[in-house]
C-alpha positions, 0 to 999 in steps of 0.5 A: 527724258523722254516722258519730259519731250512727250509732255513738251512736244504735246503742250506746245502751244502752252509753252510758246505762251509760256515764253511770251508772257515771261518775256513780257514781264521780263521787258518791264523789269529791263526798262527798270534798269538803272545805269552807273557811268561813274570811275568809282565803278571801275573799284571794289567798293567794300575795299579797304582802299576804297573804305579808306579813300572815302575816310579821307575825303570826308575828312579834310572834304576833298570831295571829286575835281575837274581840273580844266585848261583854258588857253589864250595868249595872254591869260594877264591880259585884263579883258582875260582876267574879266572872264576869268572872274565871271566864269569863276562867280558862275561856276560856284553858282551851280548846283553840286560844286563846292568850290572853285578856285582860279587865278581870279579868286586864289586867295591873297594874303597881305598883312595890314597894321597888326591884322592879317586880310586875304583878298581874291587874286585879281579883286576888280572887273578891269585890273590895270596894268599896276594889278596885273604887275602886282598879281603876277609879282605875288604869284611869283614870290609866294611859296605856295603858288610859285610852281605854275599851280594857277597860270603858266610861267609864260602865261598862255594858259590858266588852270581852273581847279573844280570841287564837286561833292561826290553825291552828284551825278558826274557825268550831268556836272561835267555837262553843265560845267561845259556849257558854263565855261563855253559861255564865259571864255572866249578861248579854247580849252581841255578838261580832265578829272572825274566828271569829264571821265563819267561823261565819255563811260556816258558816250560810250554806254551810249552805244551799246544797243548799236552794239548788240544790234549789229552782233545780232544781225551778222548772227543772222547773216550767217544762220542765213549762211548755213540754213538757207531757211527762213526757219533757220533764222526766226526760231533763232531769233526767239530764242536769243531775245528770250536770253536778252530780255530775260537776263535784262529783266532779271538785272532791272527787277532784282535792283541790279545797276548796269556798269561800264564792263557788263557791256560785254554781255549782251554781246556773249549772250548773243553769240553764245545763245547762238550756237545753241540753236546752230547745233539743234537745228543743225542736227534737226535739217540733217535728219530732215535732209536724210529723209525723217518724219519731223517729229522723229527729226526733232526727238533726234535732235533733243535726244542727241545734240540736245545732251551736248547743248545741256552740258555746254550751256551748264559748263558755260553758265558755271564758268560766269558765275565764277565772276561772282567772287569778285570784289568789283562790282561790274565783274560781279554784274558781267557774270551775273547778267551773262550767266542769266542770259545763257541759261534763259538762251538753254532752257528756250533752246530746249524747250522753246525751240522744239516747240515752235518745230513742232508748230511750224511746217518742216523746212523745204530743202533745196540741197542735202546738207552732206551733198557731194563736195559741200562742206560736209564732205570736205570735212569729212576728208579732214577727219579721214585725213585726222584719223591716219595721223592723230600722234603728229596732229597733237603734237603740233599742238604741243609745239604751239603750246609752247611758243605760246608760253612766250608770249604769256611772259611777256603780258604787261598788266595795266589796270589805269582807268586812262588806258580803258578811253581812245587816245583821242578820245576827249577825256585823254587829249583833256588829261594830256592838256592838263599834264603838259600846263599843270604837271599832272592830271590825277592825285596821289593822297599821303596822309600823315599822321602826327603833330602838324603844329610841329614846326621840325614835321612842317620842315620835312613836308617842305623837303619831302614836297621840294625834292617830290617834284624832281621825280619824273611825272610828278607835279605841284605838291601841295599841303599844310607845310606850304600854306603855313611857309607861305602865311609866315612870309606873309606876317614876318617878312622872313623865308622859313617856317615859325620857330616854335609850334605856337608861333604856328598854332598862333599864326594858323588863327590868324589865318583863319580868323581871315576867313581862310579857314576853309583852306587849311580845313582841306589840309589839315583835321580839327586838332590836328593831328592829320594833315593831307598831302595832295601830289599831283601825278600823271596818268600813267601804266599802274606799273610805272604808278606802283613805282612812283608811290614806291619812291614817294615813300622812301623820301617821306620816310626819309624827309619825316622820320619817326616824327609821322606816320604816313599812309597812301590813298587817292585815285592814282594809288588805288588803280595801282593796287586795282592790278593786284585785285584784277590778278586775283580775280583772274587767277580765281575764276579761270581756275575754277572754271576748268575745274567747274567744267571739268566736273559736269563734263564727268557728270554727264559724261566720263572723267576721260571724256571730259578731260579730252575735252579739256585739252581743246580749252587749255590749248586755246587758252594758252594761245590767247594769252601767248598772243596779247603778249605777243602783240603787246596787249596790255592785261587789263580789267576785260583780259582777266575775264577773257580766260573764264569766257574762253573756257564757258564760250570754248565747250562748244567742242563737246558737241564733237566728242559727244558725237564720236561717242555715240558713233563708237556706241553704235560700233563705228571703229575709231577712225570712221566714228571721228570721220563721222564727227567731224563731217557732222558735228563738224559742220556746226562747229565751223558755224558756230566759230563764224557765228561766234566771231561775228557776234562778238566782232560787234565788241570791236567797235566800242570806244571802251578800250578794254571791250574793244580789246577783248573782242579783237583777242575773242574772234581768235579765241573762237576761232582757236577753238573752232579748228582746235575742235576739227584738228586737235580733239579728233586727235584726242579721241582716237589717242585716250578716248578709244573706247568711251563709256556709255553717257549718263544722261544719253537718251536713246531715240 
């Protein structure tokens, strides 16, 4: 260690160029950085669910929807159905939609001599008051139509289905599509649906370089704060740009896309980094104030404080990694990105930062750090205060530990992908809109396996599908069954289903032979032996989802016997199940982070010293989580990262343990050792937590829900630490950790 801060300390200037040229290859490689707005994001891809989703659409070629609103007084009226036909014909103009259907072109199906002839809905520019009888006499009578699919009952408002193929850029369609509907209604209007959600991930995404921008200048703000020195702020700043361009860098040239959670990062990377440079420099103006030649102070600073910056940085960086055995892929790149930006935030502040010391001129003082009655002395007053009672002390931490247990079991899960926008946000007043005109905004799938031709297996879809729309937020359900009930009506003049199977076989060709074979294409496979059944269901918690599908369930057995075999998909069923994979995720990387830190800090230090440590990271982990189900914060995706972040973030306690050690090695008693650390290493931590708290304070000005969320829970995750590290961990020193073996990796000055 000391031959390395020789050759450091002597090559300074190489390793300033160094940097610099890293960091300029690394800028090329950030503006490389492709970005991924889609829902689809939000899901592990290599799912089975998702494998199986997928399947599915290609299948019956159900592609992505939006689902629109459009609003007037009278949507019959003929100058409304006018538009309503343009706005249609332009929409399946564009590039990327597949289909479009509406009260204009829904197909009519009406039997002429012996042949079957299916028409638009409304299939003149100006319907007279006879058409607009006849359509809304049709819309009425026919089964497949009758539950307000296409037109409210009191006809105020139109819904406007929109197929788009998958391999298009949703939030670019959903752009055009606005402009498009702007153009050809008149009236206002909602949306809701897969592009429409792109576009505000879009919005928000948008706003991340605010973001980080703002994080970096209250960061600023408080190094100001603390070293009332113009080298307090720039040796800093090099340092936290080396860690963003780096970790950008490293995404942009290692082909890595950019998603909606890796928002976080550059926030973490901010904070973090930043306390890295809090505690060297802290370490290095205390040895200047005390009256040290620079070099001195700046071997002192690597010696000692860099050792705790070390562990740490490592402990820190093991904890993100943990993200990397996720199935989701922005977990995975959260992890990733902040893990890269940490570690570049380490090596800069070891090497980067002692280098550009010994460069620049020593910092002129206008005050001792430990003066009289600054904050040095009144922590030291708190250590003193500690050291007299440290068996209390932990106590109260018991006894907080314990109200917090509360709390924990009070956490409700909800991992919707609605819950993640603002509630009035354009995608939730959209998807409100929708609900309340169509009965739901999002599709629950149920594919059924089995002889669709079978007239017996029709009747029961027409049960299931009749009985479905009594549960609560559940809405129009199509599928086969209906077409076919629809298309007997139509040919026979009588209600019911065909009576045999090639009563339905034969009135299916005809069908078809209409040229509606697109339509049951959508419902059912080529030999049919697969029909699709789509539900519409509104956007609720995944719990009241789960129950939902659970009930779908029990009636498709019960409706379908043994005549079918029935399996779940779409995008309501796989957010749902998006909860369990979220636990999972939760459970795995917040346990091996605990136990990942806890192995480096033995490594480097002691098993005991390391476990003390611990007690700090346990204690604040259980207050966050007893705190979100205390104030009724729902368990999202951003939550299930916040006990791993708290763990890596948090260890910035170790600084105080490693200096109490060094204080006892050099054979303070106990007590003084603790008073020492704390009115030292004390001061850093005390910046530190505001410093970390201000940097991610940015995150609670996203509109992301769940980012938001997560930056509120981590200015008190950080500060939990911060005045668990002054009360809670001096108190665990003097009582497991009185007398501490000799560091592995200390490095005397």
């Amino acid at each position: 260690m000391n031959r390395f801060m020789e050759a450091l300390l002597k090559r300074s200037w190489w390793v300033v160029a160094f940097f610099i040229l890293v960091s300029a290859v690394a800028t090329v490689g950030a503006l490389r950085t492709k970005i991924d707005y889609s829902t689809e994001s939000f899901f592990p891809k290599d799912n089975p669910l998702m494998v199986s989703s997928r399947q599915v659409r290609d299948t019956f070629g159900t592609g992505k929807s939006e689902i629109v609103v459009l609003f007037a007084p009278d949507v019959f009226a003929p100058e409304r159905l006018k538009e309503l036909r343009s706005l249609s014909s332009a929409l399946e103009g564009l590039e990327g939609i597949t289909r479009v259907v509406s009260l204009a072109n829904a197909p009519r199906m009406r039997e002429e001599g012996s042949f079957l002839l299916t028409e638009d809905l409304v299939s003149v520019d100006n319907p007279s008051p006879e058409d607009v009888a006849g359509m809304k006499a049709y819309l009425s009578g026919n089964y497949a139509m009758r539950d307000g699919l296409l037109a409210a009952k009191d006809g105020t408002s139109t819904n406007l289905i929109i197929q788009i193929d998958p391999s298009v850029k949703m939030e670019t369609i959903s752009l055009v599509i606005d402009k498009v509907i702007r153009e050809h209604w008149k009236g206002s209007y909602e949306a809701t649906g897969e592009p429409v959600l792109s576009e505000e991930i879009m919005r928000i995404m948008g706003g991340i370089p605010l973001m980080a921008v703002l994080a970096l200048l209250v960061i600023l703000a408080f190094l100001v704060l603390n070293f009332r020195s113009p080298l307090g702020i720039l040796v800093p700043l090099a340092q936290l740009l080396v860690g963003l361009l780096w970790s950008m860098g490293i995404l942009g040239w290692a082909g890595v896309t950019f998603l909606a959670l890796m928002a976080i990062a550059p926030i973490a990377i901010l904070a973090v980094g930043s306390s890295f440079s809090l505690h060297l420099l802290g370490r290095y103006f205390l040895e200047i104030s005390r009256g040290e030649a620079k070099d001195k102070a700046i071997r002192t600073m690597l010696g000692k404080t860099g050792l705790g910056v070390f562990v740490s940085g490592l402990a820190i960086t093991a904890s993100m990694l943990t993200f990397l055995l996720s199935e989701v892929d922005m977990i995975r790149g959260m992890g990733l990105l902040t893990a890269v930006g940490i570690i570049a935030c380490m090596l800069a502040s070891l090497v980067l930062l002692p280098a550009m010391l010994t460069l620049l001129p020593a910092p002129r003082l206008r005050q001792k750090v430990e003066r009289e009655g600054g904050t040095s002395a009144r922590l030291r007053a708190l250590g003193a205060w500690i050291g007299k009672r440290p068996k209390p002390v932990l106590a109260t931490g018991v006894i907080l530990v314990l109200l917090s247990l509360v709390g924990i079991f009070r956490i409700v899960p909800d991992s919707s992908v609605i819950a993640y926008f603002p509630k009035d946000s354009a995608a939730v007043r959209g998807m409100l809109a929708v609900e309340k005109a169509f009965g739901g905004s999002t599709t629950v799938s149920m594919v059924v396996t089995g002889d669709m031709q079978d007239p017996e297996l029709l009747k029961g879809l027409l049960s299931f599908q009749e009985q479905a729309r009594s549960i609560p937020k559940v809405g129009p359900v199509q599928s086969l069954a209906s077409t076919v009930r629809s298309l007997h009506e139509t040919l026979s003049g009588e209600a019911g289903m065909p009576a045999t199977r090639e009563l339905v076989a034969q009135e299916l060709l005809v069908y078809q032979s209409s040229g509606s074979a697109e339509e049951v294409g959508s419902e059912v496979n080529l030999d049919y032996t697969q029909g699709l059944v789509t539900i519409l269901v509104a956007r609720v918690s995944t719990r009241e989802t789960k129950e939902i599908i659970s009930r779908l369930g029990d009636l498709a057995k019960a409706s379908l016997g043994d005549r079918a075999k029935v399996e779940f998909t779409g995008d309501a069923f796989i957010e749902s199940m998006l909860e369990e994979i979220v636990l999972k995720d939760f459970t795995i990387s917040l346990s091996l982070a605990i136990l990942l830190v806890l192995m480096i800090d033995s490594l480097v230090r002691s098993v005991r010293a390391a476990l003390v440590t611990i007690i700090v990271l346990f204690f604040t982990i259980v207050l966050q989580y007893g705190v979100q189900g205390l104030f009724g914060l729902t368990f999202n995706m951003a939550s299930a990262l916040m006990g791993a972040l708290a763990i890596g973030v948090g260890d910035y306690a170790i600084h105080l343990t490693v200096r109490y050690m060094e204080d006892r090695r050099k054979g303070l008693p106990p007590e003084r050792a603790i008073e020492e650390a704390v009115a030292t290493s004390g001061r850093s931590i005390v910046y530190t937590s505001l410093t970390l708290g201000g940097g991610f304070a940015a995150l609670t000005f996203s509109n992301f829900v769940p980012v938001a969320t997560l930056g509120k829970l981590m200015i008190f995750t950080v500060f939990a630490v911060g005045i668990a590290s002054l009360t809670i961990l001096p108190a665990a020193c003097l009582v497991f950790l009185r007398n501490p073996v000799k560091s592995r990796m200390e490095v005397n000055p």
